[in-house]
N, C-alpha and C positions, 0 to 999 in steps of 0.2 A: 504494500500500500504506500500511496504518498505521505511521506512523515509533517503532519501538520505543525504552524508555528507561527508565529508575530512578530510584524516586521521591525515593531519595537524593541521587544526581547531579543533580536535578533540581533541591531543595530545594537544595543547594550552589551550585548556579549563580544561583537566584534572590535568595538574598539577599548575593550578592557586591557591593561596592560601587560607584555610579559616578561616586566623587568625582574622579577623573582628569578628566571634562566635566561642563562646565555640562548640564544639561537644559534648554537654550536660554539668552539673554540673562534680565540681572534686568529688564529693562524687557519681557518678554515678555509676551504676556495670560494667558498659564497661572503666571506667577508674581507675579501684581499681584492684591492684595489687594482684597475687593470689596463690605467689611463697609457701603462707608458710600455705594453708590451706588445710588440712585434705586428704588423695585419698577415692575418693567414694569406698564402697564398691563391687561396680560393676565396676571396671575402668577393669581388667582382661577382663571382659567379652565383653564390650563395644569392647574396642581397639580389641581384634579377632574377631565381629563383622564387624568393618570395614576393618580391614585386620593387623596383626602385621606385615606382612613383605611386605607390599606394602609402597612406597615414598609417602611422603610430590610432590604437585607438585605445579606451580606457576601460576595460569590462571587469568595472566596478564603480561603483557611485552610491550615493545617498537615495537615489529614488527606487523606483522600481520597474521593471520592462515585463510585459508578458505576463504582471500577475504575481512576479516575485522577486526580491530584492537581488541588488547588483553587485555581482561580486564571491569569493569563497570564504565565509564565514570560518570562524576557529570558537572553541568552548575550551575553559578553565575549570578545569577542577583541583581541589586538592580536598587535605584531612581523610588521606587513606582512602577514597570512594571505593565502591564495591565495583568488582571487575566483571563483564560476562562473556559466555562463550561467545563465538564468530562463526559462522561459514563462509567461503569463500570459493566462485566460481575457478577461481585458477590458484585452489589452496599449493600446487607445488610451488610456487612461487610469491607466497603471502607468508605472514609470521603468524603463527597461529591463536597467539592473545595467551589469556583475557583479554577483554579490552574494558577500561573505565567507561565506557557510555553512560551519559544522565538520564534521568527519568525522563525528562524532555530535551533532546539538545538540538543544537540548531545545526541543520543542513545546507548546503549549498542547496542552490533554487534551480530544477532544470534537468537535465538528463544525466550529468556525471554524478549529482549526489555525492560531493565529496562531505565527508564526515572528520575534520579536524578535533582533537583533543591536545590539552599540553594539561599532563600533571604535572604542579608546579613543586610540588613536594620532592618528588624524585629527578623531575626537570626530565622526563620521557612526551616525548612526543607518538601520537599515535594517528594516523589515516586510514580512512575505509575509501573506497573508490565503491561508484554508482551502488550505492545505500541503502537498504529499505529492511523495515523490520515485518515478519511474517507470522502470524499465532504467536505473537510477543517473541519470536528470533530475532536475532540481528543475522542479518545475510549483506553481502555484497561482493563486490566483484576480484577484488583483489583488500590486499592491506598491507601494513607497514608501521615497523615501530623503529624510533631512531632514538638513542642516547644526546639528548641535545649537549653535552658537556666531550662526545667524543665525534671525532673522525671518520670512525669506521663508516663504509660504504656497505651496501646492500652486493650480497653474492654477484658475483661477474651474468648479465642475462636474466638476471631477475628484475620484474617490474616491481610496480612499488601503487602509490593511489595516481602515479604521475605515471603517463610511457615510458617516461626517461629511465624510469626507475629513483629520479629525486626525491625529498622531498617536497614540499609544496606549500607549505608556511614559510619557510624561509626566502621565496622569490615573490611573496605578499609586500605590497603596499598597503602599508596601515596608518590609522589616522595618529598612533601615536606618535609615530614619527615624522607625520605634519607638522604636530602642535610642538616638537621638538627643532622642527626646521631644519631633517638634516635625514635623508636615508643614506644608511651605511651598510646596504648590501647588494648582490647582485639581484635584480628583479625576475621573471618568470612570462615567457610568452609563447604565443603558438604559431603553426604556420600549417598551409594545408598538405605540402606536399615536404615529406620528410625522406631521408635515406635509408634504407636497412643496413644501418651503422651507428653504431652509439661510440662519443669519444668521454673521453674521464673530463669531468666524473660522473659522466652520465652511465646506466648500468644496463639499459633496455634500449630496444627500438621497436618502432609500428609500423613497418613499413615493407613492401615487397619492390620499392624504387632502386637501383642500383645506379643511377645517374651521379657521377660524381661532382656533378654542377647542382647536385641539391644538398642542403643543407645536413648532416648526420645529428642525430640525440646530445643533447649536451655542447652541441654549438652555443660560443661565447660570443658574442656582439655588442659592440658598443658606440654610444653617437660619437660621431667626429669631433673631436677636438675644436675647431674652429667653425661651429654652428654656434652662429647668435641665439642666444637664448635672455637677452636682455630684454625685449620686449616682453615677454612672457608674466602670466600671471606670477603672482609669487608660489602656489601649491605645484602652479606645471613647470616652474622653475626648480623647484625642489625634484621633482621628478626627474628633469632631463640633467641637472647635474648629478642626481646617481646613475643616470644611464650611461653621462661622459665617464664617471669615476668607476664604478664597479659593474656598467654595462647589464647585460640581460640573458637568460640559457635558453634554450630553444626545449622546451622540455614537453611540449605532448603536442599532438595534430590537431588542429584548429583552426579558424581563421587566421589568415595573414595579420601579421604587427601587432596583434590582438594580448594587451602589457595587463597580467593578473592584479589586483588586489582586495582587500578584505571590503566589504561593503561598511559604512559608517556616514553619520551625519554630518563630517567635516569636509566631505568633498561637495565640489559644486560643479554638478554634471554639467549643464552648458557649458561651463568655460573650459572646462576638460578637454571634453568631447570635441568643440572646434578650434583648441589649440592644438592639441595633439594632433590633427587632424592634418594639421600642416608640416607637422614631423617629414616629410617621406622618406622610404628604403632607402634611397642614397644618399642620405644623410648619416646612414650606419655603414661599418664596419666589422665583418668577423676578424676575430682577436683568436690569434695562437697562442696561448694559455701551456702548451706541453711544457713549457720551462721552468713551470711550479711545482710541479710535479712530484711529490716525493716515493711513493707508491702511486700504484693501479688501483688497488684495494683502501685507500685513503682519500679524505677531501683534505688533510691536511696539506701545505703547503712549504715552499723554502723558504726558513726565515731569513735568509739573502740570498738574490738574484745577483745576475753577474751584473757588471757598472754597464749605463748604456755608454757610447760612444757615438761618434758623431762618423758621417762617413762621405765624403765629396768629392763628386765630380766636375771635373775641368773639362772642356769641350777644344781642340788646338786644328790647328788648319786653315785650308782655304774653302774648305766642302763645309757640309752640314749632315747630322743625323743625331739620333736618340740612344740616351742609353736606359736601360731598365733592370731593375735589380728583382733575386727570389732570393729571401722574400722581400714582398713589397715595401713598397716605399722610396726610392729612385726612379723618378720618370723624367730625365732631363734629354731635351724639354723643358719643362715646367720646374720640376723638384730635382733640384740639382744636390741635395744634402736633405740625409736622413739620420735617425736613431738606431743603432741595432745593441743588442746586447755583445760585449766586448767577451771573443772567443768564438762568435758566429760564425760560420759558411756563409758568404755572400758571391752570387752568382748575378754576373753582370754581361748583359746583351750586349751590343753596340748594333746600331740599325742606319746604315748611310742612309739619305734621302736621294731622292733622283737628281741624278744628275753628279752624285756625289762617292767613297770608294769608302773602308774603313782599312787603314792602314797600323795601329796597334795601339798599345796600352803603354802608359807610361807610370809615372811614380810607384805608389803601394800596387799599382796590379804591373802585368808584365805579361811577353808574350805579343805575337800579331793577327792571331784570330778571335772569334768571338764565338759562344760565350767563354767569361774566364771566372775563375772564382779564388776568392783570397778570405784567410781566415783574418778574422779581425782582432788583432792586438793591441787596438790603441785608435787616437785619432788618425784617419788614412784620409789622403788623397788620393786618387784617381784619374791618371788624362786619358781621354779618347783622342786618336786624333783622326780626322777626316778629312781625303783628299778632295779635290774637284777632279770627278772622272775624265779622260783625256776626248774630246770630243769628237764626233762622227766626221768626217771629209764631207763636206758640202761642194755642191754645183756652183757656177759663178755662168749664167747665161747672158749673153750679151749679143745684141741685135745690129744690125746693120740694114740699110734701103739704098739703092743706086738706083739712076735713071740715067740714057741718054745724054752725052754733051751736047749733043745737035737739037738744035731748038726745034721744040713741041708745037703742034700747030693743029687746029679744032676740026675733028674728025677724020684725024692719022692716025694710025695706029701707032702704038710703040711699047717698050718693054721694061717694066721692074723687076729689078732682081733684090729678091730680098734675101736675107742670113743669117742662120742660128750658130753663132758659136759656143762651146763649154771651155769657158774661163779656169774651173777649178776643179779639183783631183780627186773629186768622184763623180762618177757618168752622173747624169740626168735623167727621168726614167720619164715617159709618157710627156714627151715634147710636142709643145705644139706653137705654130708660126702664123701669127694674124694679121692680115692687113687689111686696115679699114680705108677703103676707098672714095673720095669727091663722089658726093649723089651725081656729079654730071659726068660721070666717066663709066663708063662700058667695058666691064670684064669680058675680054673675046676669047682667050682661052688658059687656062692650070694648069700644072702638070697632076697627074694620080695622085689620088691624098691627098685633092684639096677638095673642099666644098664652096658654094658663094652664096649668101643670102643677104640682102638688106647690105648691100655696098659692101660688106663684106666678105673678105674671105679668110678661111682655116685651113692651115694644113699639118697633117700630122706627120711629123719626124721619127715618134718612136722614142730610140733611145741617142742620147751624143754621148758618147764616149771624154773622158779628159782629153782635152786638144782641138775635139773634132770639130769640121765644120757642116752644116747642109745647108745648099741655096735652093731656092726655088722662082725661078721666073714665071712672070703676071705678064701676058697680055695685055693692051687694055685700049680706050678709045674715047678721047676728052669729045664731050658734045658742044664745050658752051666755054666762050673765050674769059680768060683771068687769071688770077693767082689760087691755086689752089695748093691745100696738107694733105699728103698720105701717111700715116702712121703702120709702122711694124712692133709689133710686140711679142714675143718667146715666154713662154711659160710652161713650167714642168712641176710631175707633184715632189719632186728632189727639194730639199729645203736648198733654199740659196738667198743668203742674208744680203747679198749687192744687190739689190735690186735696181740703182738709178741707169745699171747698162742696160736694162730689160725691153728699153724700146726706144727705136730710132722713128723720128719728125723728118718729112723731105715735102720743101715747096718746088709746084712745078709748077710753070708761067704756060699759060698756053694761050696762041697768038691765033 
C-alpha cells in the first residue's frame, strides 16, 4: 500500500538537524573538495551525453508536485528505537537489518519510495529503496546500512537504495545547511542514459549501455571554475559554489541534471527552478577523482595529493597550429597553461593548420613528432614549433593580341593573332583564350576549339605546359569606320596569383 503522511510532519522531519553525526569521516570522498583536480578525459563527451544545453534542475523544494512533496525526505531516531525485520526484492545484494523504522515515518513521494533513517545514537544510517509496508511488513526493493563515522564501501557490484550503490543522504541538499550558508559536500544527480560501469566509489551500475561517450556510476562532475555565479540568488549561490567546490556523482538513472535534495520550507521553488534552469551541461565538467584514491573498497581519501604545477606552452615559427594535452586542459589555441598534478603523464598533440608543417618540441618536451609525453616534475615549459609549408608551383599566364601593320580599312578582311603563354613552373590545366570583339566586326573564321557568341569568342587550349606557348588566329571583318578595343584574356582553373599579364587591350583604326 501507499504509506500515508503530512506534508507538514514531513517538512518537520526533513529539515531536523544531523549535527549529532558526522555524514561520514572529513577524509571521506563525498566531503573532499575537488575544485583543483585534473578534467577527465572524457568530461566533452560525458557532458553531450547528458545534454550540454539542457539546465541544472532542483527536485526538491518547499511545495508540492503531483500530490506530494519535493524532494527525499530522511527520519531521526534515536533512545534505542525498536528495530524490525525487512524483505527485500534483490535480498542478495541488501543488508539484511533490522531496520529502526517509526511507527509512522516519512517517505519519499512517488515511485522510488526511498525510506531514509539516521540513528543518531549509534550514528548508522539506514535506506530502503521503492518502500511499502504489506499486512504490517516492511518490504522493499533493495536496502543499505552505512557506518556514518566509517569509510567502508558496500561489497564490489552491490547496489544499495541508490544504482550507484551510494548512499543517498549524503548527496542531499538540506535546509540546514542553507540556514548555515555553506554546503560542504558533494551533491547527488541523475541522468537518463548511464554506462554498464561503475567507477569508485560508486559500487553498482543500471545499465546495458557500453558506449564509452556515456557517463559510468559514480561519475564526478563539477561546475566550471569560471561561471559567474554573482548574479544569482543567495540559496542558488550557495548551491553552485558547492557544485564549483565538491561538485556532484552521477549516482542512479533519471532525468538529465536533475540535483537531489531533502524537501523543506526554506527553499523557494521559483527562484530555484529558473535559476538553475540556466545552469547548462556545458557549464560542467567531469573530474578524474582516481588520485584520491586510497583503496577500491574505501571512500576514504589521501590526506595529501601531489602539488599541482603549472604546465606551458610556447607556440615558435613562421606556421600556425594547436597543441592539446591528455589529460585535458591544454588547448593552445586558446589555453596555453594549465594545472596538473606534479608526477603526471602529460600527453601532448601538436596539430599544424593548413597551410602550415609541425617540425618539433623544444624545452621540457623533446623529440620531432607528435604526440609526445613528458612526466611532470616541476614547473615545465613546452615549444611547438610550426613551419609554413613550402608552397605549390603556381601558373603565371600571360596574354598577348597582334594585328596587321598594314592599315585596316571597312569591310576587308584581316587577321588576329592572339597568345597564351605559361609564365611559371607548373602547367596550367583547363586553359582557355577569349577575345571579345567590336559589335561592328565580323568573325569570318576560328580555328577548332573555338566557339563565337555575342562578339565573342572562346577557345580552348587544354593544358600549357611551363614555357609553353599556343596562338590562335581570328579572322575577322570591320563593318563601320573608327577607332575600335579588342580584348584577349587567358584563364585556367591553375591558381596563378599575376594576374595583371592575364589580358592584352589592342586598338585598331579602321578607315
Amino acid at each position: 500500500m501507499k504509506h500515508a503522511f503530512g506534508l507538514s510532519l514531513l517538512l518537520l522531519f526533513a529539515g531536523q538537524a544531523l549535527a549529532a553525526c558526522p555524514m561520514f569521516p572529513a577524509d571521506n570522498v563525498w566531503n573532499t573538495p575537488i575544485a583543483q583536480l585534473p578534467v577527465d578525459t572524457r568530461s566533452n563527451a560525458y557532458v553531450a551525453s547528458i545534454g550540454d544545453t539542457a539546465g541544472l534542475h532542483p527536485d526538491f523544494g518547499s511545495g508540492t508536485w503531483d500530490g506530494g512533496p519535493i524532494g527525499i525526505p530522511y527520519n531521526i531516531v534515536s533512545g534505542s528505537p525498536p528495530k524490525v525485520p525487512a524483505t527485500f526484492d534483490y535480498a542478495g545484494e541488501s543488508d539484511s537489518g533490522p531496520y529502526p523504522i517509526p511507527s509512522s515515518p516519512v517517505l519519499e513521494y512517488g515511485s522510488d519510495h526511498h525510506l531514509l533513517i539516521v540513528d543518531q545514537d549509534d550514528c548508522t544510517l539506514y535506506e530502503m529503496w521503492d518502500t511499502r509496508q504489506e499486512n504490517g511488513a516492511w518490504h522493499a526493493g533493495s536496502g543499505a546500512i552505512f557506518n556514518l563515522r566509517s569509510n567502508m564501501l558496500r561489497p564490489a557490484g552491490w547496489t544499495s537504495s541508490d544504482a550507484a550503490g551510494l548512499p543517498v543522504l549524503p548527496g542531499l541538499a538540506r535546509c540546514e545547511e542553507l540556514e548555515a550558508g555553506a554546503i560542504h559536500h558533494a551533491l547527488r544527480f541523475t541522468a537518463q542514459r548511464t554506462q554498464r560501469k561503475f567507477i569508485w566509489p560508486a559500487r553498482h551500475y543500471a545499465s546495458s549501455i557500453t558506449d564509452l561517450n556515456v557517463p559510468p556510476m559514480g561519475q564526478r562532475f563539477r561546475l566550471k571554475a569560471g561561471f559567474d555565479i554573482s548574479t544569482y540568488s543567495p540559496q542558488t549561490q550557495i548551491i553552485l559554489t558547492a557544485l564549483k567546490t565538491y561538485g556532484m556523482f552521477l549516482a542512479d538513472n533519471g532525468s538529465n541534471w536533475y540535483l537531489s535534495g531533502a524537501p523543506g520550507a526554506c527553499w523557494n521553488d521559483d527562484t530555484l527552478v529558473s535559476e538553475l534552469r540556466t545552469v547548462k551541461g556545458s557549464a560542467f565538467e567531469a573530474v578524474d577523482e582516481s588520485s584520491l584514491m586510497v583503496s577500491a573498497d574505501s571512500g576514504q581519501v589521501k590526506t595529501t595529493t601531489p602539488a599541482l604545477v603549472t604546465l606551458t606552452i610556447s607556440r615558435l615559427g613562421d606556421g600556425s597550429g594547436n597543441v592539446a594535452s591528455t589529460p585535458a586542459g591544454i588547448d593552445c589555441g586558446t589555453t596555453c597553461a594549465a594545472h596538473f598534478y606534479a608526477g603526471a603523464a602529460v600527453t601532448l598533440t601538436a596539430t599544424p593548420a593548413a597551410g602550415s608543417t609541425f617540425s618539433g618540441w623544444g624545452g621540457a618536451c623533446s623529440g620531432m613528432t607528435s604526440p609526445a609525453t613528458l612526466i611532470l616534475a616541476g614547473e615545465s615549459v613546452c615549444s611547438a614549433t610550426f613551419g609554413a609549408a613550402p608552397t605549390n608551383p603556381l601558373a603565371d599566364l600571360a596574354t598577348g593580341l597582334a594585328q596587321p601593320s598594314s592599315p585596316v580599312r571597312k569591310n576587308q578582311k584581316f587577321n588576329y593573332t592572339a597568345a597564351a603563354k605559361n609564365q611559371g613552373p607548373a602547367p596550367a590545366a583547363t586553359v582557355s583564350l577569349t577575345v571579345t570583339l567590336p559589335a561592328s566586326f565580323t568573325l569570318v573564321s576560328a580555328p577548332a576549339g573555338c566557339t563565337y557568341a555575342q562578339s565573342t569568342v572562346q577557345c580552348s587550349l587544354n593544358t600549357l605546359a611551363s614555357g609553353q606557348v599556343k596562338m590562335r588566329t581570328l579572322r575577322v571583318k570591320p563593318t563601320v569606320k573608327g577607332s575600335f578595343s579588342t580584348t584577349a584574356r587567358t584563364t585556367s582553373v591553375t591558381p596563378d596569383p599575376n594576374t595583371g599579364n592575364n589580358t592584352a587591350i589592342l586598338t585598331t583604326v579602321v578607315y
